[in-house]
Structure formats: C-alpha cells, structure tokens
C-alpha positions as CSV (number, residue, x, y, z in Angstrom):
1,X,-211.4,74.5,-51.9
2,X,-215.2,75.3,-51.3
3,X,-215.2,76.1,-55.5
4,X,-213.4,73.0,-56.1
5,X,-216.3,70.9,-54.0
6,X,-219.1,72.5,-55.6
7,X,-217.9,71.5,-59.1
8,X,-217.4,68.1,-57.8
9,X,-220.9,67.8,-56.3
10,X,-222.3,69.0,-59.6
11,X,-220.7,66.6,-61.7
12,X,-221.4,63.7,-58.8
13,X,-225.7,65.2,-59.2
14,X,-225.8,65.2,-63.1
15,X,-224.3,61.9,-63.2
16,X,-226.9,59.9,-61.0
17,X,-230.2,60.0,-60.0
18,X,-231.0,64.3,-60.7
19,X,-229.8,63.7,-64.0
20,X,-232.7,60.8,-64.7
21,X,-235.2,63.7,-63.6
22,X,-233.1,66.0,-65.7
23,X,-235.8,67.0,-68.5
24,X,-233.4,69.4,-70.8
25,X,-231.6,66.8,-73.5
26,X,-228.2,66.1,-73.6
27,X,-227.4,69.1,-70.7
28,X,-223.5,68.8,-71.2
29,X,-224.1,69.0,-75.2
30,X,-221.1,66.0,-75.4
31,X,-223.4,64.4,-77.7
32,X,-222.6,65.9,-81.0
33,X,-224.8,65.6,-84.2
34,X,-223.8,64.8,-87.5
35,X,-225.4,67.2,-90.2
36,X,-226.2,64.7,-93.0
37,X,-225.9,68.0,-95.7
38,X,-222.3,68.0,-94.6
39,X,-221.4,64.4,-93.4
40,X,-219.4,65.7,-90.6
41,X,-220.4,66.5,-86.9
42,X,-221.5,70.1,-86.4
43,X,-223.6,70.6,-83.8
44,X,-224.5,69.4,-79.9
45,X,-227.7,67.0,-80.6
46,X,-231.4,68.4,-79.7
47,X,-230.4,72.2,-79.1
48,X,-231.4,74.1,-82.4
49,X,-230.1,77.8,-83.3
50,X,-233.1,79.7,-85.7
51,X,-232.0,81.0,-88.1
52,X,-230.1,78.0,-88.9
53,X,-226.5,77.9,-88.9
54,X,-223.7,76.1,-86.4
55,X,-221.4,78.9,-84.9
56,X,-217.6,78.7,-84.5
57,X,-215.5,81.1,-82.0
58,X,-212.0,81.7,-82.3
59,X,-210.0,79.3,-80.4
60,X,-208.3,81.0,-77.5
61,X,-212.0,82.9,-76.9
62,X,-213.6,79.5,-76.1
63,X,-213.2,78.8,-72.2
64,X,-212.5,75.3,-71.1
65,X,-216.2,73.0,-70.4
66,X,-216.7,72.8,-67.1
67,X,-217.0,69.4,-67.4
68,X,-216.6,67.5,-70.8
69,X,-215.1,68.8,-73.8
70,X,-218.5,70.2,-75.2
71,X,-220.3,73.7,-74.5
72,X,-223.4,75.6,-76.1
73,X,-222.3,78.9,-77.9
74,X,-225.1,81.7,-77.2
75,X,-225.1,84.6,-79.3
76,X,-225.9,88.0,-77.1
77,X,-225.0,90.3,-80.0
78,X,-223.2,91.5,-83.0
79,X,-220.0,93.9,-83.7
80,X,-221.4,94.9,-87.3
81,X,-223.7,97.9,-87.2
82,X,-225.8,96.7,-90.2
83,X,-226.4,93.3,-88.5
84,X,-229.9,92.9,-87.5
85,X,-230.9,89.5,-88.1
86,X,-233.4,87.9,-85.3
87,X,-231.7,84.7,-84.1
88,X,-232.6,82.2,-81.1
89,X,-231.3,78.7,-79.6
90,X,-233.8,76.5,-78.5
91,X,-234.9,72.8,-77.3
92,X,-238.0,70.8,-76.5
93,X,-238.1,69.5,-73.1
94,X,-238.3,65.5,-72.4
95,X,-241.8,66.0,-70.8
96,X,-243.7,68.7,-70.3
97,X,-244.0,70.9,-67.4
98,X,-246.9,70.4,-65.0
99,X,-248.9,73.5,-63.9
100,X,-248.6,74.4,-60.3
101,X,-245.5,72.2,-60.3
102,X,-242.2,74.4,-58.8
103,X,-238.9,73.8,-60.8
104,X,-235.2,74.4,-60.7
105,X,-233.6,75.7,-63.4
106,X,-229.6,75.9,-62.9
107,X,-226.2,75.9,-65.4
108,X,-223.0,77.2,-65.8
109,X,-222.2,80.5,-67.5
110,X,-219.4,82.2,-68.8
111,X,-219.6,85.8,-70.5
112,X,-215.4,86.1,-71.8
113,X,-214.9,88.1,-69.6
114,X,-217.7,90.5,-70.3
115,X,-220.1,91.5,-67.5
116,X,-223.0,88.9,-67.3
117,X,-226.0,91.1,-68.5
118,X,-229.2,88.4,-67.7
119,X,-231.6,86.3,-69.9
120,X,-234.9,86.1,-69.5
121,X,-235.6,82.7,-70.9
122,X,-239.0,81.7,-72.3
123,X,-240.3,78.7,-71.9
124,X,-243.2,78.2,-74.7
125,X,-246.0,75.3,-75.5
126,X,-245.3,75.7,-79.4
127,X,-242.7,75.1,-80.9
128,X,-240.5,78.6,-81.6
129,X,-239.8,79.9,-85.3
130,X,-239.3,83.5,-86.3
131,X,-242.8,83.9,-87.5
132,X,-243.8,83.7,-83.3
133,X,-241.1,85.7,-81.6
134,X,-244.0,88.7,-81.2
135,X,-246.1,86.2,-79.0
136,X,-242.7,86.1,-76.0
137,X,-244.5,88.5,-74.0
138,X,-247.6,86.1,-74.1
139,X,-245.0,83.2,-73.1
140,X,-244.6,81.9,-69.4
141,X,-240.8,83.3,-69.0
142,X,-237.8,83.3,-66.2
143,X,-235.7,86.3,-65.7
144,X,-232.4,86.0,-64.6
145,X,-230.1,88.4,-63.0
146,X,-226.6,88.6,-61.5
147,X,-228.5,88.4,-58.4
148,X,-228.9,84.7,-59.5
149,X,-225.3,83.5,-59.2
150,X,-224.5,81.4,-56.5
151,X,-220.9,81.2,-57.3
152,X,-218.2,81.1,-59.5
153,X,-214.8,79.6,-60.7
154,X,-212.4,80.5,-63.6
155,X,-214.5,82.7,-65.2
156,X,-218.2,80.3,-64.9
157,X,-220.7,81.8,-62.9
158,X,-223.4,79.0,-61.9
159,X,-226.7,80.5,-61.7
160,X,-229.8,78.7,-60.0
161,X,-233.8,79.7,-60.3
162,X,-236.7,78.3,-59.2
163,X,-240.0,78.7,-60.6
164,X,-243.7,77.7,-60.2
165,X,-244.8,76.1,-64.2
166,X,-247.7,77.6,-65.6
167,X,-248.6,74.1,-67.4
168,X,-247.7,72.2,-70.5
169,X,-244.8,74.3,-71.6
170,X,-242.7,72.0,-73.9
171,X,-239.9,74.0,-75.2
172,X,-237.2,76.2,-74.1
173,X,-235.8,79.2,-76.1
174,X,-232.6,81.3,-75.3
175,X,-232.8,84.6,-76.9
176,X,-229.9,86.2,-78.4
177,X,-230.3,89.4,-75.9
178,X,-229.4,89.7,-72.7
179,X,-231.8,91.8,-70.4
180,X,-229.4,94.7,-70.2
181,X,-227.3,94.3,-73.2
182,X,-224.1,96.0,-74.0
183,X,-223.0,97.7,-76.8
184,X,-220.3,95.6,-78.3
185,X,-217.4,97.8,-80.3
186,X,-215.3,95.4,-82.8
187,X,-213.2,94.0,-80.0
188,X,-215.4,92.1,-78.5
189,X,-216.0,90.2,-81.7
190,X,-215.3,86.6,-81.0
191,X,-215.2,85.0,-84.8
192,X,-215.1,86.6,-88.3
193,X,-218.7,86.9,-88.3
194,X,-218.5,89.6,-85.3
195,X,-220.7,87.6,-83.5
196,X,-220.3,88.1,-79.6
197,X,-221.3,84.8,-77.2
198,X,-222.4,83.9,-73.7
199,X,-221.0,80.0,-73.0
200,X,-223.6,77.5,-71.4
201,X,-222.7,74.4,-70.1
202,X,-224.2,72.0,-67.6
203,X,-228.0,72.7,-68.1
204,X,-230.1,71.2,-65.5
205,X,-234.7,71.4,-65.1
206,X,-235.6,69.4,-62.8
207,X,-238.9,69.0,-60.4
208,X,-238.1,70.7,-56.8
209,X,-239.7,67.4,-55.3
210,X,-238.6,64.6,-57.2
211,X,-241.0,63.0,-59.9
212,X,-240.4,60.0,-62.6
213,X,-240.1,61.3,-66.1
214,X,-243.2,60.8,-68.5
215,X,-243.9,57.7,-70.5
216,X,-242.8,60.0,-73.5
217,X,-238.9,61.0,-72.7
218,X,-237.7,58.2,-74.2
219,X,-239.5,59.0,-77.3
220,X,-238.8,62.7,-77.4
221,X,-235.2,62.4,-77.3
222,X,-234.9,60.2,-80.1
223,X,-237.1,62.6,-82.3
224,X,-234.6,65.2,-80.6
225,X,-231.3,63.3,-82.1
226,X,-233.4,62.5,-85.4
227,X,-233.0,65.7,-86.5
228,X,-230.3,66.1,-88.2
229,X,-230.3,69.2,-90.9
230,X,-229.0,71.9,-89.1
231,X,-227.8,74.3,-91.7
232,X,-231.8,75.3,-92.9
233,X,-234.7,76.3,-91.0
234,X,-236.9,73.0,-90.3
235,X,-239.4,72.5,-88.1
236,X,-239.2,69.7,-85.1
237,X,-242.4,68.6,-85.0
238,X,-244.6,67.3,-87.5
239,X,-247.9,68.9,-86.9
240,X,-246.1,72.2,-87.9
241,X,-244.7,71.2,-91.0
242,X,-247.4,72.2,-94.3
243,X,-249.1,69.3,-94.9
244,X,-250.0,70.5,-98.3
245,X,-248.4,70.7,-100.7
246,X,-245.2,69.4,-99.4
247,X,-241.5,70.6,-99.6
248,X,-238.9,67.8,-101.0
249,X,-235.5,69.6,-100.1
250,X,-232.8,68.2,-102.4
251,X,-229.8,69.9,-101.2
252,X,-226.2,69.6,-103.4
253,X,-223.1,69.9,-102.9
254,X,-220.0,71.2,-105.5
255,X,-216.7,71.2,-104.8
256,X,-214.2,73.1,-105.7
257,X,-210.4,72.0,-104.7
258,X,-207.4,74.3,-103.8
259,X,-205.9,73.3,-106.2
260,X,-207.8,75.3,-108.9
261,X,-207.0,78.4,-106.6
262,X,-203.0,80.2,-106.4
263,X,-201.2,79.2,-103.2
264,X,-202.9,82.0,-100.1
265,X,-205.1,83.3,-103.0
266,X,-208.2,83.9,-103.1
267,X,-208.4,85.2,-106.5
268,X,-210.7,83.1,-109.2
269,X,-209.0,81.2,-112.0
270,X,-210.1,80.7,-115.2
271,X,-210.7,77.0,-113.9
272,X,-213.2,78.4,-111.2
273,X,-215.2,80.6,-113.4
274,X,-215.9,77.7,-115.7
275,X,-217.3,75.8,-113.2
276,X,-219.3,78.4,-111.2
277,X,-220.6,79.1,-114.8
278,X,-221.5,75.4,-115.1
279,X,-223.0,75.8,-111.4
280,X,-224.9,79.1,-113.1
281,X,-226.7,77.3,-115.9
282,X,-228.0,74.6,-113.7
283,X,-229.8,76.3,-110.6
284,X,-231.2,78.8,-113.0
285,X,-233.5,76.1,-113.6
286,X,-234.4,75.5,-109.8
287,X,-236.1,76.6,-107.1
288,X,-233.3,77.4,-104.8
289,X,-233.7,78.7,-101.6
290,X,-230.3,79.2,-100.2
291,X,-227.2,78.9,-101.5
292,X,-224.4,78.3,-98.6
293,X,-220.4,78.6,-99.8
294,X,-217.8,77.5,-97.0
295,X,-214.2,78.0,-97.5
296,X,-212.0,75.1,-95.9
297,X,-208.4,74.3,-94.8
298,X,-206.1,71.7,-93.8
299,X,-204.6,71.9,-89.8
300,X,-201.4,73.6,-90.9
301,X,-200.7,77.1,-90.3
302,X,-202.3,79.1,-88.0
303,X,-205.8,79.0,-86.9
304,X,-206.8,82.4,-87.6
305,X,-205.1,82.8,-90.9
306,X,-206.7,79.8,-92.1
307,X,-210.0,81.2,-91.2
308,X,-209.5,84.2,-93.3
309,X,-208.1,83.0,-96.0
310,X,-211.2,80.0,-96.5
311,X,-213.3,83.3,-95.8
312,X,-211.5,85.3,-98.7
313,X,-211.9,82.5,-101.5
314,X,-215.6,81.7,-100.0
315,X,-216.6,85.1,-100.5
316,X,-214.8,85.2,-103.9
317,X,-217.2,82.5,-105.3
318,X,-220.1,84.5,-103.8
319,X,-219.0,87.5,-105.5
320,X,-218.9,86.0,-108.4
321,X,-222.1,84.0,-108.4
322,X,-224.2,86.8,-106.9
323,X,-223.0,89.2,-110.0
324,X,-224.1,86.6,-112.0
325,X,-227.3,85.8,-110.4
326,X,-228.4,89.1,-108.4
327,X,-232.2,87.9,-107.9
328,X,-230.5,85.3,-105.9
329,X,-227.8,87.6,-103.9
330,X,-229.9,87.7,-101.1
331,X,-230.2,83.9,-100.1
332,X,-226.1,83.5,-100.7
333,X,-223.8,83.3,-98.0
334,X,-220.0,82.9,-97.8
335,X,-218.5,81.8,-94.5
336,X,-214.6,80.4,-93.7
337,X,-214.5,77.3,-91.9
338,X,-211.2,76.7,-91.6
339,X,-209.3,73.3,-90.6
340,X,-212.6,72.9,-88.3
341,X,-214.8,70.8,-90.6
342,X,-212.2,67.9,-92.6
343,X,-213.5,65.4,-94.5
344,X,-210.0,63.4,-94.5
345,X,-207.0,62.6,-92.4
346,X,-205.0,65.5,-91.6
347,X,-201.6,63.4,-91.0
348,X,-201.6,62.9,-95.0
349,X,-200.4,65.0,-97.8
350,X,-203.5,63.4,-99.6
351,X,-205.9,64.3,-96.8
352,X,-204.7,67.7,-96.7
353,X,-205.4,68.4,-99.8
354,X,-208.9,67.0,-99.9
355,X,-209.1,69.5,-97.2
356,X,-208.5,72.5,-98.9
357,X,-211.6,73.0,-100.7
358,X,-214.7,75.4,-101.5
359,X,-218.1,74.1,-100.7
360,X,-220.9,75.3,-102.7
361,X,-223.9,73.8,-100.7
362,X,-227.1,74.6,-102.8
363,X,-230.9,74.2,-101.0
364,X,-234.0,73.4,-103.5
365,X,-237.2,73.1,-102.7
366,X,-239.6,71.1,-105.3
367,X,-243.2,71.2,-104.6
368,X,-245.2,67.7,-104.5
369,X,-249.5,67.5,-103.9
C-alpha cells in the first residue's frame, strides 16, 4: 500500500505546481513527434538520440509506463561484438541552471530485469555532438548509484539526487553506459539490432527551494518541439550550425510495394532490380550522405516474424545497392520496422497493402554560399 501511495503522490506532484518548476521538457515523453522525413510519429518531442535514429524494442520487453502510455528507451549496450558506435540521448533544459543553486533530480527506472548498473549523467553548457564527448570529464556531472533508489514497484526503481549547479548548464545528456556496465551475451538483446535498454520515465529537475521558471521556457520548448528530423544528425541550436557555406538537405523517399516481392520473401525480383537500378543512376549524381532502407508490414501475423521478415527484404535492397555502389556501403543501412510505422488503415485490405512496403530514404546535402 505504501508503493501504491508513492506512485500516487508522484503523479499528484508532476501534475501541479512541481511540474510548472519542472525544467526537463515533456518529462513523461507522452508528447510524441512527428518526423517530417517519414510523415509518421516516431519519437517523444525535445529528447534527441546522437547518432540519430528512433529505437524500437520487442514488445513483451517494454514494461508498462508508470504513468502514461509513453517511456524513453536508453541504450546501456550492445549484444554484437563488432558494435562500437558512440551513441547518446540528450535534451536542453527550459532554463538554465543557476550556480550555487541546489537541485533535485529524480525519475523512474526500469533495467528488464537486469541489475541497475548507474549513470553518471552530464549536464553540459553546449550543446552535445559526437565531436565533444572527450570534453565529459571537463562537464559538471551527477553520479548515480543503486544507493540512490528510494523505492520500487513492478520492476521501476525511482531514484532521487540532489545537487549543487555549477552555473549555466543548459543541456542534459544520458550516456549509453552505465557506471559499472555488464557484459551482455545475445539474450539480453531486446530488438534485432541487439541493442540492450534501461527504461526512463517520469523525469523531474527542479529547484530544492522553489523558483519561477525564466522568461525563456516558453520559448525553449517550442524550439524543442520545432525540431522535427530525427532520423540525421542536426544540430538544435542555431549558433552551432556552419554559417558558411550552408547545407540544403533534400532528403527522398522510394517506395517499393510488397507486391513486387514473393509472399514471406525476401528475395529481389526482376521488378526490384530495375528500380534499385533506376535508384542507382540517379544518386550517382548526388551528394548523398546516408542512405536509410526500412522494411515494413501490415498488423497481421506475429510481431516478431514481421520484424524479421521487413528486416530480410530491407537488407536485401541494401545488399544489392551496396554491390552496386561500394563507395557508398558505408553510409547504407537496412533496418525492419515492422507493423510499427503504417502509413494507412490497418482494418483494410487496401491499407494493408500500402503497408507492406520497402522504404528507400535517401539524405543529400547540396552546398549554397
């Protein structure tokens, strides 16, 4: 019963007046952004992962929100020995912290099961790219251990910290690796990727002694929501962004439908190879800097087989492209999706089968003085 209060009381605090000192964005992550490169919802709004991309876990891994329907996936590691890409999630506060000004900084958590390793979070005055990772020892950071958690139901730990700001920190990055991190054998892998996640829901900085938020907040959260691209490495702010020359991304997208692959195939007709040649003797021409295939499916079925079989045709067309194009191998990727991105009505034979489709999302970059 004493569990059962304390999630009450912390749904009753974010939901009045702590909340309005509350200077994370959108600390449940209900509010969900729609990627314009996809035209679909993808991602919570103002929490950004570097490098970009928009996870997916399979479905009886993710635990129920604590309070919502929404929660932050976390990567803490990865199943695949040759994996060894730097990654990061990260947000810019509402306002920034005020030097000699002591803070609490407190969520929910929830490992799957695994034992909760810490974070040492870093709280930085730029904003955080993978070009500035070398400068976290030279950031103002929190550690947090087990020795943090103040309690726990179902599987969340809540953890609480306070801290004393060193001044005018404006962002907040997660890093990928937990202070003692494990070493994760292929069953812990929680998606096709072999990506392994901490789940964070709930995020809460707020003043110890209660303050108004600055003049700014307002203004930082809509810059926060504006940005929408979420599947390409873009800077937030404006003063970091080359002012010369600048980058015009144009990014396309080619479709390929089902129907030009065998039923549970993944195997390339002579259909698809005439258009991925078509696709060929275009972005030769281009400055492409990424080149993202998704694999798709309708809702019928099961979950998992879905996701490998838009995985298997996704990474057909890469195959085939990067043999093609080898200079460009490198900057290709080929995930599966599944049913979790349509783009029409499920309870249709018609939507279905709009459904079932290959994405080719290409990225160009033309330079303008």
């Amino acid at each position: 019963m004493a569990r059962l209060y304390f999630i009450i009381i912390s749904f009753f605090l974010s939901n009045t007046g702590v909340s309005a000192q509350n200077l994370l964005p959108n600390p449940g992550f209900e509010d969900i952004n729609r990627c314009v490169e996809y035209h679909a919802e993808c991602a919570p709004e103002a929490w950004f992962n570097v490098s970009a991309t928009n996870y997916l876990v399979k479905g009886k891994i993710a635990p129920r929100p604590v309070i919502g329907h929404m929660v932050l996936l976390l990567p803490v590691g990865n199943v695949l020995p040759s994996f060894k890409k730097p990654r990061f999630t990260y947000t810019m506060l509402l306002c920034p912290l005020v030097k000699g000004i002591e803070y609490e900084l407190s969520f929910f958590i929830h490992t799957g099961g695994k034992p909760f390793g810490g974070l040492e979070l870093f709280f930085m005055d730029k904003e955080p790219t993978l070009f500035s990772l070398s400068i976290l020892n030279r950031s103002f950071s929190v550690p947090l251990t087990p020795a943090d958690v103040d309690d726990e139901l179902k599987g969340w730990k809540h953890i609480s910290k306070k801290f004393t700001a060193t001044g005018n920190e404006s962002f907040l990055l997660l890093p990928n690796k937990p202070i003692n991190a494990e070493d994760y054998t292929i069953k812990d892998a929680m998606n096709s990727s072999g990506d392994v996640f901490y789940f964070l829901d709930e995020v809460i900085l707020k003043p110890v002694t209660a303050m108004p938020l600055c003049e700014q907040a307002a203004e930082n959260k809509l810059l926060l929501y504006a940005h929408n691209y979420r599947h390409m490495d873009i800077p937030l702010m404006k003063d970091v962004i080359p002012v010369a020359p600048v980058p015009v991304i144009t990014r396309d997208t080619i479709t390929i439908p089902s129907v030009l692959f065998d039923v549970n195939s993944a195997a390339l007709k002579p259909a698809v190879k005439k258009i991925l040649d078509s696709v060929i003797a275009v972005i030769t021409s281009y400055h492409i800097t990424q080149v993202d295939i998704n694999g798709h499916t309708d809702n019928t079925g099961a979950v998992e087989k879905n996701e490998q079989l838009a995985l298997n045709r996704a990474a057909a067309v890469r195959n085939y492209l990067s043999g093609k194009l080898p200079a460009l191998a490198a900057s290709m990727s080929a995930a599966g999706k599944g049913q979790s991105l349509p783009i029409a009505d499920n309870n249709s034979a018609p939507g279905r089968a709009r459904n079932r489709r290959v994405e080719i999302i290409i990225t160009r970059i033309e330079r303008r003085p």
